[in-house]
SEKEPA-323019 format. One line per 8 residues: number of its first residue (from 1); their letters; for each residue y, x, z of N, C-alpha, C. Coordinates in Angstrom, 3 decimals, always signed. Each point is the difference from the previous one (the first is absolute). Layout:
REM residues N
NUM	A	Y:X:Z:Y:X:Z:Y:X:Z ~ ...
END
This chain:
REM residues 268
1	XXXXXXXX	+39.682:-170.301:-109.757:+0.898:+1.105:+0.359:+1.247:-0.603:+0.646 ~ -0.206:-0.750:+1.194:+1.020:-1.090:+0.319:+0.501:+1.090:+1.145 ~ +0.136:+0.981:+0.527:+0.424:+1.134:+0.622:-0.477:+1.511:-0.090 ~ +1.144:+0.896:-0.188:-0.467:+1.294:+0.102:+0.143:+1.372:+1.454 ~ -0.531:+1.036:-0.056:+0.926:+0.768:+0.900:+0.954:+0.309:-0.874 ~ +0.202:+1.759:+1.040:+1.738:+0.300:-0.529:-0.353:+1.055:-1.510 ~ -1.419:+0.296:+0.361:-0.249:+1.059:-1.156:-0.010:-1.254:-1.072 ~ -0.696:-0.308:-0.092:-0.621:-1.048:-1.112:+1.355:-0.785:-0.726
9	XXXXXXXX	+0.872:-0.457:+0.890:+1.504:-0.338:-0.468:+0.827:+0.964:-0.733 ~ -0.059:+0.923:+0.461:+0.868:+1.366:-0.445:-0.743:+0.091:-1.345 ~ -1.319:+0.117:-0.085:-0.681:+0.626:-1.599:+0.213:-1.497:-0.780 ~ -0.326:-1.289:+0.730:+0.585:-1.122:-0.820:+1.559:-0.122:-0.817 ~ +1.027:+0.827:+0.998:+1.148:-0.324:-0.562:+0.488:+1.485:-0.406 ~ -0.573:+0.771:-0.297:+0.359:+1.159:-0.025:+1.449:+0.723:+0.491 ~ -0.467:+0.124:+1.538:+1.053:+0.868:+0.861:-0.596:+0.077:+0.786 ~ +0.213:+1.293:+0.943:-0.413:+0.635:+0.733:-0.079:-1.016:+1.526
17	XXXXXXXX	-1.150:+0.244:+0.670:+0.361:-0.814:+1.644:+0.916:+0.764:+0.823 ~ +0.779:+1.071:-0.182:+1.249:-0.343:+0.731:+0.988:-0.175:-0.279 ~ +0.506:-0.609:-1.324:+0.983:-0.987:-0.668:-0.540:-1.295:+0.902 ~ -0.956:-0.169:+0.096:-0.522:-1.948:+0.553:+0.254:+0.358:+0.910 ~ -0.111:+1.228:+1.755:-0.030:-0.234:+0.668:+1.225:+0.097:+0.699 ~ +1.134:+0.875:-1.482:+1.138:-0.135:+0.403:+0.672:-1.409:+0.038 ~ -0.309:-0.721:-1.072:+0.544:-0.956:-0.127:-0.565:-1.274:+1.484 ~ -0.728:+0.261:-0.107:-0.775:-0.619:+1.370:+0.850:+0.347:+1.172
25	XXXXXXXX	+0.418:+1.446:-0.083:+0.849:+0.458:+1.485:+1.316:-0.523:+0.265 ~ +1.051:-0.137:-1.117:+1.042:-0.588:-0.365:+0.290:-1.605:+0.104 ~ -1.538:-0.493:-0.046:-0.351:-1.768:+0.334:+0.405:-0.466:-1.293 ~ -0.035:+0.413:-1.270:-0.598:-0.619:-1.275:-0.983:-0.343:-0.167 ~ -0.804:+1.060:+0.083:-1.453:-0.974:-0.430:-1.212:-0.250:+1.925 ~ +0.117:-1.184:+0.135:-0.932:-0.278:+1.143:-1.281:-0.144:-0.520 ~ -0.691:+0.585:+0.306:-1.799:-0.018:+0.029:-0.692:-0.686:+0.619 ~ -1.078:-0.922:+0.385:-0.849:-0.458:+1.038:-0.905:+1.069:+0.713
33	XXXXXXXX	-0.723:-0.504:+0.861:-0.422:+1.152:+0.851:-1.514:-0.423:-0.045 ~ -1.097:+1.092:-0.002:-1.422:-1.046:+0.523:+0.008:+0.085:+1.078 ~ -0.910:-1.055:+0.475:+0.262:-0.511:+1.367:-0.927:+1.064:+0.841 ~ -1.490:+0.148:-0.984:-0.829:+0.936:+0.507:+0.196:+1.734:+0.409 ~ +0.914:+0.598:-0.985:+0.099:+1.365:-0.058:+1.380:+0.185:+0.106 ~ +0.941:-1.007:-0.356:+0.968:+0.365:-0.274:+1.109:+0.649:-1.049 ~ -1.125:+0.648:-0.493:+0.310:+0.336:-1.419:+1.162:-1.161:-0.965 ~ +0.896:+0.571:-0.221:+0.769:-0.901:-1.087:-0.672:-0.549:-1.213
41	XXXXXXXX	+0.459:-1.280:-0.224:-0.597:-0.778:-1.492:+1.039:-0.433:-0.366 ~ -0.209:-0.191:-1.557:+1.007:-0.393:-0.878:-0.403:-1.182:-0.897 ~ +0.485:-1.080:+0.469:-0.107:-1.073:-0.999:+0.259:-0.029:-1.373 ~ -0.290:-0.618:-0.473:+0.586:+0.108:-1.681:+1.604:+0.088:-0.355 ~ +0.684:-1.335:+0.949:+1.293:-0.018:+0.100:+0.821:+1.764:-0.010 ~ -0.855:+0.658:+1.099:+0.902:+0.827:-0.299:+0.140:+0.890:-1.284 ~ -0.865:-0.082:-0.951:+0.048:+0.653:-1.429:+1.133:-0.564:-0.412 ~ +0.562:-1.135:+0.078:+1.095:-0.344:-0.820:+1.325:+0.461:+0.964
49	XXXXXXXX	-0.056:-0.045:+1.631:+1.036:+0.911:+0.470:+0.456:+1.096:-0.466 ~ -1.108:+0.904:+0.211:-0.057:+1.263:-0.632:+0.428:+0.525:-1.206 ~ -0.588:-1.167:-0.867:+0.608:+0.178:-1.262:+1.404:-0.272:-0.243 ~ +0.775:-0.945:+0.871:+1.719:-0.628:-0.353:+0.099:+1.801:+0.456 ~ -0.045:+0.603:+1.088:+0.383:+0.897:+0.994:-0.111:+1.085:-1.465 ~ -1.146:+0.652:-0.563:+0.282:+0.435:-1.010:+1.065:-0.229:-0.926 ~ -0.120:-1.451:-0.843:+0.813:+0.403:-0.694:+1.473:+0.020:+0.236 ~ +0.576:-0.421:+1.414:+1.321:+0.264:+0.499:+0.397:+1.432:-0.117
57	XXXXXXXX	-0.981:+0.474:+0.181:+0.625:+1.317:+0.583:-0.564:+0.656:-1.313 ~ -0.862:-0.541:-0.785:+0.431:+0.624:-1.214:+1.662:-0.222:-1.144 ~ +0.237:-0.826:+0.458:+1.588:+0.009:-0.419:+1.027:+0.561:+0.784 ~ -0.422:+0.477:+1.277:+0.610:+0.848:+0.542:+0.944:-0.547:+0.917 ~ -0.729:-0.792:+0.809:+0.448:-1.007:+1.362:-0.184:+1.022:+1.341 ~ +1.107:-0.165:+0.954:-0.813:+0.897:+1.079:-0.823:-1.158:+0.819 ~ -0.504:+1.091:+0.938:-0.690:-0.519:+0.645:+0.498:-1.465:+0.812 ~ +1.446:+0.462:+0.299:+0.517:-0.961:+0.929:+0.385:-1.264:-0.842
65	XXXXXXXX	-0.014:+0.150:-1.322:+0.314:-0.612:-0.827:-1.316:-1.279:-0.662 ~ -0.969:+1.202:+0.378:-1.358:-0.524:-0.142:-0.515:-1.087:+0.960 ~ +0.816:-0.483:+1.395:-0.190:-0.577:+1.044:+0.015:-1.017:-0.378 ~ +1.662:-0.087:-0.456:+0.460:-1.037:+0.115:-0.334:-0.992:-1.872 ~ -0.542:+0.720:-0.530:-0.946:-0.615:-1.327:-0.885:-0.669:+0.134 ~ -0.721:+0.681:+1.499:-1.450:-0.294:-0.287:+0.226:-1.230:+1.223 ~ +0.954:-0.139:+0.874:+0.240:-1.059:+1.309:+0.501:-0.857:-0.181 ~ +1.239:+0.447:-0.598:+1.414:-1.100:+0.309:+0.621:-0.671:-1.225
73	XXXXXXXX	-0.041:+0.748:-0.997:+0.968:-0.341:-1.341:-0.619:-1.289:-0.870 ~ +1.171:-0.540:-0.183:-0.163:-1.351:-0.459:+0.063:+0.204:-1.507 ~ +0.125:-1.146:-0.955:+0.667:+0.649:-1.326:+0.689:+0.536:+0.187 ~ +1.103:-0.487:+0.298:+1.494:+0.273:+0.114:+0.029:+1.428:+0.111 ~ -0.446:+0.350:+1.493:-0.021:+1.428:+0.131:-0.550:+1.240:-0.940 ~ -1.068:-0.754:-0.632:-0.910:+0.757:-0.938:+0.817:+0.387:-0.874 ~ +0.679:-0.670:-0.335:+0.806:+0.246:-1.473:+1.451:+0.778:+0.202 ~ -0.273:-0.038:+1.258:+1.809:+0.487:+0.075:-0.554:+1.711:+0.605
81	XXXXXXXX	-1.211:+0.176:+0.495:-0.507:+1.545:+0.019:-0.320:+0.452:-1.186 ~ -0.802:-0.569:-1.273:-0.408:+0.168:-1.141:+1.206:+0.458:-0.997 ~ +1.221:-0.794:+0.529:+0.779:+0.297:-0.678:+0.683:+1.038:+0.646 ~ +0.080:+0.322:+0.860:+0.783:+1.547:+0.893:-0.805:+1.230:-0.772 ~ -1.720:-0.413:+0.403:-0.469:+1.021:-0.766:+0.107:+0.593:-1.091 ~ +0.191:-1.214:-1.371:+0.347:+0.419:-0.692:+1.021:+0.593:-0.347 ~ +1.228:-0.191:+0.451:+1.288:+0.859:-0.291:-0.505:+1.319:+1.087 ~ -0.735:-0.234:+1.104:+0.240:+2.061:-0.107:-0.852:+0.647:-0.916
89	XXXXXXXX	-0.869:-0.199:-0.841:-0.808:+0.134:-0.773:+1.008:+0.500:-1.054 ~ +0.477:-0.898:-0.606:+1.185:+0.384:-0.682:+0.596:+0.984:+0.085 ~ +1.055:-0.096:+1.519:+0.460:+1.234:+0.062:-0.955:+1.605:+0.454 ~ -0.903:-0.534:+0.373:-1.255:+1.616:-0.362:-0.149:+0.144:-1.360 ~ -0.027:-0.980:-0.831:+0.033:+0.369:-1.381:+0.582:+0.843:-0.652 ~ +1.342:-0.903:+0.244:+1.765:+0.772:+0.112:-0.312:+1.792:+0.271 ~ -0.293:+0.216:+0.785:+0.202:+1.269:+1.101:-0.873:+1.012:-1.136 ~ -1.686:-0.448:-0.087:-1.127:+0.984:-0.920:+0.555:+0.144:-0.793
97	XXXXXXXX	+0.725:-0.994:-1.124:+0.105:+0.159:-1.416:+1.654:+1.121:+0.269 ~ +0.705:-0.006:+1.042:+0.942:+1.156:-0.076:-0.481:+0.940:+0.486 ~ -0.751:+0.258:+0.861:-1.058:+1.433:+0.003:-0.836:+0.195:-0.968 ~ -0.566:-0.834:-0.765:-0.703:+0.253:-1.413:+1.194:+0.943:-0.810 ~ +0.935:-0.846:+0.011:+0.782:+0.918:-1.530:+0.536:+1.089:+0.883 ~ -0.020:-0.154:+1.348:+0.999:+1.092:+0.253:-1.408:+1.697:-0.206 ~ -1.086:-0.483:+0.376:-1.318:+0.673:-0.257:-0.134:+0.677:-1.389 ~ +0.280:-0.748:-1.223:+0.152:+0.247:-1.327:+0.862:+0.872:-0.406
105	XXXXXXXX	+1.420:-0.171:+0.440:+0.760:+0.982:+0.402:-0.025:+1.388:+0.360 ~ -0.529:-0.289:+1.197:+0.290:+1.376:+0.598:-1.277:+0.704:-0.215 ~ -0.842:-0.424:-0.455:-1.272:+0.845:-0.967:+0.633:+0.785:-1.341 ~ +0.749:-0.916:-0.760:+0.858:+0.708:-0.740:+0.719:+0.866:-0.144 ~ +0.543:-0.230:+1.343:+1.229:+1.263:+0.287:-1.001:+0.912:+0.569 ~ -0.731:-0.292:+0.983:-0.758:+1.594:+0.301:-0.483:+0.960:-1.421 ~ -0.788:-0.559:-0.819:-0.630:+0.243:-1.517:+1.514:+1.214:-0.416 ~ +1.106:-1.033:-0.365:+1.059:+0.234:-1.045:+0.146:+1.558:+1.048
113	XXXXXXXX	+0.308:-0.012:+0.931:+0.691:+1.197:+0.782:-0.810:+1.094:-0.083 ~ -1.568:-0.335:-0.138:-0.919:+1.388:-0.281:+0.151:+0.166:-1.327 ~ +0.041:-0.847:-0.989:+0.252:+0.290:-1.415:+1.173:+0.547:-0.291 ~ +1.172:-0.181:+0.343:+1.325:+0.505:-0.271:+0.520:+0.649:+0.869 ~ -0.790:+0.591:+1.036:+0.494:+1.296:+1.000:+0.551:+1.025:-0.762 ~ +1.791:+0.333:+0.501:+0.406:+0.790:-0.630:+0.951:-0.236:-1.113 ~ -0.131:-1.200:-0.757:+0.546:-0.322:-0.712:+1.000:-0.767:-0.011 ~ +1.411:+0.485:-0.837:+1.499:-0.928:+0.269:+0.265:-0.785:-0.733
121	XXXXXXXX	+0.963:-0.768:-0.036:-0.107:-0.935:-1.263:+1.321:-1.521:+0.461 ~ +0.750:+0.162:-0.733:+0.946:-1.313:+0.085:-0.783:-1.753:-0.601 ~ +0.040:-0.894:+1.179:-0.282:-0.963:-0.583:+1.146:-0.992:+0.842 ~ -0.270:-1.730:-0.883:+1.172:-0.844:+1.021:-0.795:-0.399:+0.913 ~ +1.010:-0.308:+1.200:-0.585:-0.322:+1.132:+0.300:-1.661:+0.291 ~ -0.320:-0.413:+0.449:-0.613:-1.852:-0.195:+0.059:-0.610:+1.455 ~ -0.438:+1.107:+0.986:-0.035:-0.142:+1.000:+1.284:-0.076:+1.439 ~ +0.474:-0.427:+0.827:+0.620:-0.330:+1.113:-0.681:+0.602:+1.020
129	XXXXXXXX	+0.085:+1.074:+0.752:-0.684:+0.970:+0.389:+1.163:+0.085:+2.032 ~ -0.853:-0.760:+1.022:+0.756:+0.243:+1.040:-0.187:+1.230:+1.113 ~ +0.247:+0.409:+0.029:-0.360:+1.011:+1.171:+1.127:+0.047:+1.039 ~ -0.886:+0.118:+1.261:+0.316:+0.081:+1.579:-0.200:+1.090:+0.731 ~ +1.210:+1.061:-0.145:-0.223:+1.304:+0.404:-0.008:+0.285:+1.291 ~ -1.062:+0.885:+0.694:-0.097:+0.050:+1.394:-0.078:+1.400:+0.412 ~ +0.619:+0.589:-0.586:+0.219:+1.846:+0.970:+1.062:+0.311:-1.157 ~ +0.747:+1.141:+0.593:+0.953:+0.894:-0.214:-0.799:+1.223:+0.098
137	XXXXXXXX	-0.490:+0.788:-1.367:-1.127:+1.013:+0.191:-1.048:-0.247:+0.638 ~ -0.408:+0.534:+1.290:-1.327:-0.343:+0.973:+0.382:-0.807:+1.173 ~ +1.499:-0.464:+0.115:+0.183:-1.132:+0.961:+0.176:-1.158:-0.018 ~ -0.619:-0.925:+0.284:-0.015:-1.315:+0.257:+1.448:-0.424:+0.149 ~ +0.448:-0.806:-0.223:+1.548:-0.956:-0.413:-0.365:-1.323:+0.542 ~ +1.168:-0.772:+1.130:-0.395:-0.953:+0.203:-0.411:-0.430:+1.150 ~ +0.345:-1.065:+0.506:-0.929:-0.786:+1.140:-1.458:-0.484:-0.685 ~ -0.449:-0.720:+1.135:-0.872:-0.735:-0.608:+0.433:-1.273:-0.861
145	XXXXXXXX	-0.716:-1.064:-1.506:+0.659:-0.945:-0.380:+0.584:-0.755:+0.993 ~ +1.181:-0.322:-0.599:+0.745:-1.142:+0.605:-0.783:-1.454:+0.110 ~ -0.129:-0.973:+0.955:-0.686:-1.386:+0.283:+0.382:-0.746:-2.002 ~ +1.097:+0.723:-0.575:+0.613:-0.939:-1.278:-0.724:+1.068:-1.282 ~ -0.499:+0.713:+0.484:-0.049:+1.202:-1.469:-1.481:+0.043:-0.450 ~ -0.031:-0.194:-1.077:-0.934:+0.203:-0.964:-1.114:+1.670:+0.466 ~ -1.292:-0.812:-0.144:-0.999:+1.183:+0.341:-0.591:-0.085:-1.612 ~ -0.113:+0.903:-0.623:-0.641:+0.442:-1.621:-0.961:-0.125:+0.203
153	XXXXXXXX	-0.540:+0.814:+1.046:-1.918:-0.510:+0.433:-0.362:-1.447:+0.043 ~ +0.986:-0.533:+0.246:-0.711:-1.575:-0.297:-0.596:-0.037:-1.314 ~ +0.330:+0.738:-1.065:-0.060:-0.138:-1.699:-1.542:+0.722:-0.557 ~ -0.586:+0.737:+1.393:-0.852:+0.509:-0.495:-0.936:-0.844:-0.488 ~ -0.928:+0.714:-1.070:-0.226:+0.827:-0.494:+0.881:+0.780:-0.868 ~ +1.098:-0.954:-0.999:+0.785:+0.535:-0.504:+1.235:+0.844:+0.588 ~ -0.107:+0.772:+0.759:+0.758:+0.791:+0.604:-0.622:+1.757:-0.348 ~ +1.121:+0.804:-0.612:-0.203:+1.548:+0.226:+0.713:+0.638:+0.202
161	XXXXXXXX	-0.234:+1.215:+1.017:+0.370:+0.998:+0.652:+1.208:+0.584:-1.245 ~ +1.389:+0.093:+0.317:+0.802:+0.767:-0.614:+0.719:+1.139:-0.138 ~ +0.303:+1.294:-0.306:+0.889:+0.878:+0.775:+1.320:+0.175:-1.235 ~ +1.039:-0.203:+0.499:+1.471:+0.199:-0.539:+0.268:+1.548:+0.172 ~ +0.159:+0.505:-0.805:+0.590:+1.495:-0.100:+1.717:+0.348:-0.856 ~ +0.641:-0.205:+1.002:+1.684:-0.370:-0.364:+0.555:+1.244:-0.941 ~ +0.503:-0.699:-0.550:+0.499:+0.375:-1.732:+0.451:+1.778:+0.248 ~ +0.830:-0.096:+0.932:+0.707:+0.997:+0.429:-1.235:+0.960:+0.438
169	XXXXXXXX	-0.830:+0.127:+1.001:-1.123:+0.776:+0.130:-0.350:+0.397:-0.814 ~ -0.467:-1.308:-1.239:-0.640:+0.542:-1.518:+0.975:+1.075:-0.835 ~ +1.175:+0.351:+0.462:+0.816:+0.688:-0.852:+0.089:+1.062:+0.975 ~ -0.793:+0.292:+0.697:+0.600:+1.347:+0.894:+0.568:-0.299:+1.449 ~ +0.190:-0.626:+0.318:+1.101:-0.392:+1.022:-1.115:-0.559:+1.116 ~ +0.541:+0.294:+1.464:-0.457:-0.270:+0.823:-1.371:-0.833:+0.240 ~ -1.550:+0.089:+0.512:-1.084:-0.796:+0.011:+0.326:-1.353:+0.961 ~ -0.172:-1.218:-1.039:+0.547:-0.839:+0.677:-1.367:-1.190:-0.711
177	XXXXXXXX	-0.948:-0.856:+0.948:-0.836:-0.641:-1.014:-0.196:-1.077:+1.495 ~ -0.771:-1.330:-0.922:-0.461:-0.455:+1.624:-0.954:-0.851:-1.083 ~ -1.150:-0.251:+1.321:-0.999:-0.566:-0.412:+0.133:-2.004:+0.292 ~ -0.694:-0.719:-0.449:+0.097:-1.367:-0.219:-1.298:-0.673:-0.260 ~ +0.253:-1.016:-0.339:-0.414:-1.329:-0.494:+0.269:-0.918:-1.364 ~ -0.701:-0.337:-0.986:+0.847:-0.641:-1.138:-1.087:-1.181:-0.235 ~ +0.431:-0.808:-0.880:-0.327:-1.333:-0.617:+0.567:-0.193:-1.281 ~ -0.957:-0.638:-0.986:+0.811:-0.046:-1.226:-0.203:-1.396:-0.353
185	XXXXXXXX	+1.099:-0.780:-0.496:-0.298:-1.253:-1.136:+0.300:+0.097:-1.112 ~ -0.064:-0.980:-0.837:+0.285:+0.234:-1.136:+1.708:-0.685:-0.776 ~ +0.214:-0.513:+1.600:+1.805:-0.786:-0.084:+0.648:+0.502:+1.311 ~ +1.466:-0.233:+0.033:+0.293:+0.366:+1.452:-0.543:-1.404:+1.426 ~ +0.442:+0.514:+0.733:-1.041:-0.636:+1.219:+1.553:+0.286:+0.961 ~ +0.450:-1.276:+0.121:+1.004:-0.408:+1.045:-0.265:-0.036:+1.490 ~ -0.952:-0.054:+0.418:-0.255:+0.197:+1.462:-0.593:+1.153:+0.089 ~ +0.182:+0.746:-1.071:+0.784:+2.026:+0.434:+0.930:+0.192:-0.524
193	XXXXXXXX	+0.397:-0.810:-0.702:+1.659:+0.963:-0.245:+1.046:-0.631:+1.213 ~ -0.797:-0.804:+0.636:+1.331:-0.518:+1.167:-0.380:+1.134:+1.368 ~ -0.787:+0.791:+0.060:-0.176:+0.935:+0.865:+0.037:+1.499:-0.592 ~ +1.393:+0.771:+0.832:+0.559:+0.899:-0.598:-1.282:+1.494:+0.381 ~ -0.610:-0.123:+0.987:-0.998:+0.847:-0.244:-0.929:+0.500:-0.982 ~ +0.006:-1.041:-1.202:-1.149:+0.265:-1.488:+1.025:+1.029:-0.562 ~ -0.300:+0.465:-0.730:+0.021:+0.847:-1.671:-0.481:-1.183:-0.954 ~ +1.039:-0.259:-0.772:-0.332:-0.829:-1.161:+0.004:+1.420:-1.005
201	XXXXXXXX	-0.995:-0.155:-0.870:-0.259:+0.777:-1.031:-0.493:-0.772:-1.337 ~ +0.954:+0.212:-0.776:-0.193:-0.919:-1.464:+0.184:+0.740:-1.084 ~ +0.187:+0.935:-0.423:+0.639:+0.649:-0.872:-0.395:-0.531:-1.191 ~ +0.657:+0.762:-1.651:-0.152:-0.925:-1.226:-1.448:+0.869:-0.416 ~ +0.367:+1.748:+0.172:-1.523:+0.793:-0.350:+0.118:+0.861:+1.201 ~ -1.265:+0.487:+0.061:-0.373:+1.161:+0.937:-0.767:+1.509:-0.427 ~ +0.225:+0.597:-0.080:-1.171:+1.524:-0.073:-0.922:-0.330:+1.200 ~ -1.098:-0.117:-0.639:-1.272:-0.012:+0.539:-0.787:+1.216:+0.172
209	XXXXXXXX	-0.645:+0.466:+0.955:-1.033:+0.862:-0.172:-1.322:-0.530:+1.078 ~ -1.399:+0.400:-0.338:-0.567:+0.060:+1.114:-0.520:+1.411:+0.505 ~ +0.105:+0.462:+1.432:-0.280:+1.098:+0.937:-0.800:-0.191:+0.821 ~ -0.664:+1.431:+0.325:-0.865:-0.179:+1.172:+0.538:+1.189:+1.084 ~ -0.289:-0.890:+1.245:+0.206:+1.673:+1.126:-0.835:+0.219:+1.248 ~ -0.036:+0.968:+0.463:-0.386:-0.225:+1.022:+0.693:+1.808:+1.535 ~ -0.523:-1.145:+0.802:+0.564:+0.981:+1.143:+1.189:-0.655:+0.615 ~ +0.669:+0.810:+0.219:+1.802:-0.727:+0.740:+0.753:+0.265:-1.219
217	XXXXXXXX	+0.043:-0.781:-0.976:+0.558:-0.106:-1.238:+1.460:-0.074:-0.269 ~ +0.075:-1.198:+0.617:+1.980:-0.239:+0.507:+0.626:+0.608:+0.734 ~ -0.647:+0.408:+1.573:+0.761:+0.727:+0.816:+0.103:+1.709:-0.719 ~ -1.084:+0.654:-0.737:+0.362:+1.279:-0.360:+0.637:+0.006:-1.282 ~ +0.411:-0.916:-0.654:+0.848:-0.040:-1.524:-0.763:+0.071:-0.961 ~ -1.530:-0.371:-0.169:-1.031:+0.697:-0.838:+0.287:-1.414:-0.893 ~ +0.480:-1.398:+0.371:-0.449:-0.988:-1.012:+1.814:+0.438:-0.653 ~ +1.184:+0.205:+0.518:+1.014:-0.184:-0.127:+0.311:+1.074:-1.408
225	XXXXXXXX	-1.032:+1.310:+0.029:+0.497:+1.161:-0.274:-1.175:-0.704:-1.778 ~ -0.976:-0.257:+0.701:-0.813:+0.189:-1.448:+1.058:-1.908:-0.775 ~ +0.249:-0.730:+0.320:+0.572:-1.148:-0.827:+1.313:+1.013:-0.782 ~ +1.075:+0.949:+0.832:+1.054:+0.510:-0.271:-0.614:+0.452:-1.241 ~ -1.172:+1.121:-0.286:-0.255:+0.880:-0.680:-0.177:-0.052:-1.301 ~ -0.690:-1.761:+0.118:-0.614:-0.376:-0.865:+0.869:-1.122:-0.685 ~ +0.963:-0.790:+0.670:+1.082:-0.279:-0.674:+1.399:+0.047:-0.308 ~ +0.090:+1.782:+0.368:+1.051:+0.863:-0.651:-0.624:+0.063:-1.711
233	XXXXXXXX	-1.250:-0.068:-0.470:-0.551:+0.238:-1.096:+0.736:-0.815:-0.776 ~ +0.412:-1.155:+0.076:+0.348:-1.391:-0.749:+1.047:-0.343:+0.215 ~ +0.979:+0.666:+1.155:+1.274:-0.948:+0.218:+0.601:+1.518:+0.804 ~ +1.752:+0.314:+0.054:+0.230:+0.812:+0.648:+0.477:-0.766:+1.857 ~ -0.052:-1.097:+0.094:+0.398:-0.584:+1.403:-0.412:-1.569:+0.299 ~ -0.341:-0.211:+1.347:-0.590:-1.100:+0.239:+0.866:-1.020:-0.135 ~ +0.018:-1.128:-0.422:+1.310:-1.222:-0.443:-0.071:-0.582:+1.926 ~ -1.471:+0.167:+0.336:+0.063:-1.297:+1.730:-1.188:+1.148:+0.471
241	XXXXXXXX	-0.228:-0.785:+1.218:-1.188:+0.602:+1.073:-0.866:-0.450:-0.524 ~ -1.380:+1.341:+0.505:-0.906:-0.445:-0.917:-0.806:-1.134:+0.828 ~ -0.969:-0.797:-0.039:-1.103:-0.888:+0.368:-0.946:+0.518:-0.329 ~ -1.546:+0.077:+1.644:-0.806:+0.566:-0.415:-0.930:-0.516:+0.791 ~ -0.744:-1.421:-0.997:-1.052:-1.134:+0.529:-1.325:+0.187:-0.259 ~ -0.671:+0.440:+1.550:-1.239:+0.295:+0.018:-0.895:-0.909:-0.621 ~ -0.746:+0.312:-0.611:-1.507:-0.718:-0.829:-1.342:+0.151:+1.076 ~ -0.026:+1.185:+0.209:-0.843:+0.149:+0.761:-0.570:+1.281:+0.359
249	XXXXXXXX	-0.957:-0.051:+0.992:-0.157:+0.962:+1.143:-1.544:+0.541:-0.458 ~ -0.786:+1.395:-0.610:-0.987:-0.227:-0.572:-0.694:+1.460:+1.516 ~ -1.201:+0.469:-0.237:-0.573:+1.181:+1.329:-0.793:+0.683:-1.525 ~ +0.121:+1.294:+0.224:-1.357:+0.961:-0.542:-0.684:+0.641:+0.824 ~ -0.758:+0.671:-0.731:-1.201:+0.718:+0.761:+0.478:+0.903:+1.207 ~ +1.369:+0.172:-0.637:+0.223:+1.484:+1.382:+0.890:-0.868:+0.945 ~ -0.013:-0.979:+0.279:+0.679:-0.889:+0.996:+1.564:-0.272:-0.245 ~ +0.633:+0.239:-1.338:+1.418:+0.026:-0.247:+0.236:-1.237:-0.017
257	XXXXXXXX	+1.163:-0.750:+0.332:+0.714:-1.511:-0.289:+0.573:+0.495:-1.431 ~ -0.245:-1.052:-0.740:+0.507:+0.530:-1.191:+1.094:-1.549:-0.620 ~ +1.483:-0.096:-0.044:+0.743:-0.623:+0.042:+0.647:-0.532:-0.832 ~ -0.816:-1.017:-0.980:+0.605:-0.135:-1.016:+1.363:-1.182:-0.550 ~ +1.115:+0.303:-0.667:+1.144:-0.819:+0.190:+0.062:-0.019:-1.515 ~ +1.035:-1.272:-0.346:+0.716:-0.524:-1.047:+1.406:+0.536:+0.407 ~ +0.479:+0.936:-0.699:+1.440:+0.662:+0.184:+1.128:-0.948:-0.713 ~ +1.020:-0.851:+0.152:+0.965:-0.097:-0.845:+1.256:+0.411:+0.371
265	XXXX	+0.811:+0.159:-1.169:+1.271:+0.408:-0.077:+0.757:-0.797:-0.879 ~ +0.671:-0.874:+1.327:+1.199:-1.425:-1.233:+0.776:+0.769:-0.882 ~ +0.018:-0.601:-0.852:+1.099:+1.026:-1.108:+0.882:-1.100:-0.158 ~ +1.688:+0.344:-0.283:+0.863:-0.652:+0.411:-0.084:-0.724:-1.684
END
């Protein structure tokens, strides 16, 4: 079995012939030719090409990366890619395991908000809570970021939709709310408090509730009027503006957006 074709190679090394014939196209793997038909042959040698070429790129080498493995690299070089690889490896590590918990999380909070829809309740708050407000009611505020200013979307996943409903509105007084952006840690975070555009929000406790809405909720007073209604029950006046951080966005059968938020109210 001192040469194969391309089928017979492919079921030998298990991968498909146009992985080989890619790699063939790229000028990794060279083939011999028969002289009679023409048909490509594969020496034995190339099973062990094939195979480095596998397992490179099973550690997750690119292709171009794969060139210069399989051509040029000396030790030296070997070890100093092996070792690059490994630190981004690392930092992909880094990255899953904070989308893991952030995943754990926010499974939680979706759960807690269908379980305690409706329900108020004082607890302490732990959290450093930034928000980046971007309308005055239904208008946009603002140029575009400044070349120096902080984008929150960089933070996603951990980023949610916020709406501020100003203290004064909540008491009767003129509709005044704007919609945003927030981020939370669990300490303050100096490269936002040096940019006067955030909302730092820390308070010692908060009134909590979770709500659902749907329709034009904010612009017709429907989220403003039912939070008022429901926490005139417990308190005769709001201490701050309320905060009202979307969880999430759910559809039913009759095509409604149905809008569900974590309501708080800092208490002084």
């Amino acid at each position: 079995m001192d040469e194969k074709n391309i089928g017979t190679l492919a079921r030998f090394m298990g991968v498909s012939p146009h992985t080989i014939k890619y790699y063939e196209k790229i000028g990794i793997l060279a083939p011999g030719r028969d002289e009679k038909s023409n048909y490509r042959r594969y020496h034995l040698s190339i099973c062990t090409d094939l195979a480095e070429c596998i397992r490179y790129r099973s550690m997750g080498f690119t292709l171009k990366e794969l060139d210069v493995l399989r051509k040029t690299a000396d030790s030296s070089l070997l070890d100093e890619m092996l070792t690059e690889r490994l630190r981004v490896v690392e930092e992909e590590l880094s990255k899953l395991t904070g989308i893991r918990r952030f995943l754990k999380e926010y499974a939680e909070e979706c759960r807690r908000a269908e379980e305690e829809l409706g329900e108020w309740y004082i607890e302490p708050f732990c959290q450093v809570i930034y928000c980046r407000m971007q309308t005055e009611n239904l208008l946009f505020t603002g140029e575009n970021l400044a070349t120096d200013a902080l984008n929150i979307m960089d933070y996603a996943p951990e980023t949610t939709a916020v709406v501020t409903l100003d203290r004064e509105y909540m008491e009767g007084g003129e509709k005044r709310y704007s919609w945003g952006q927030s981020l939370s840690f669990m300490e303050e975070q100096p490269v936002f408090e040096e940019h006067p555009e955030f909302i730092s929000l820390s308070p010692k406790k908060v009134f909590i509730a979770y709500r659902r809405y749907t329709g034009h909720f904010v612009s017709n007073g429907a989220m403003a009027e039912d939070i008022r209604m429901v926490f005139h029950e417990y308190a005769p006046c709001f201490p701050d503006s309320v905060y009202a951080f979307r969880i999430k966005i759910t559809r039913d059968g009759d095509g409604n957006d149905w809008h569900y938020f974590k309501i708080v109210v800092p208490l002084k």
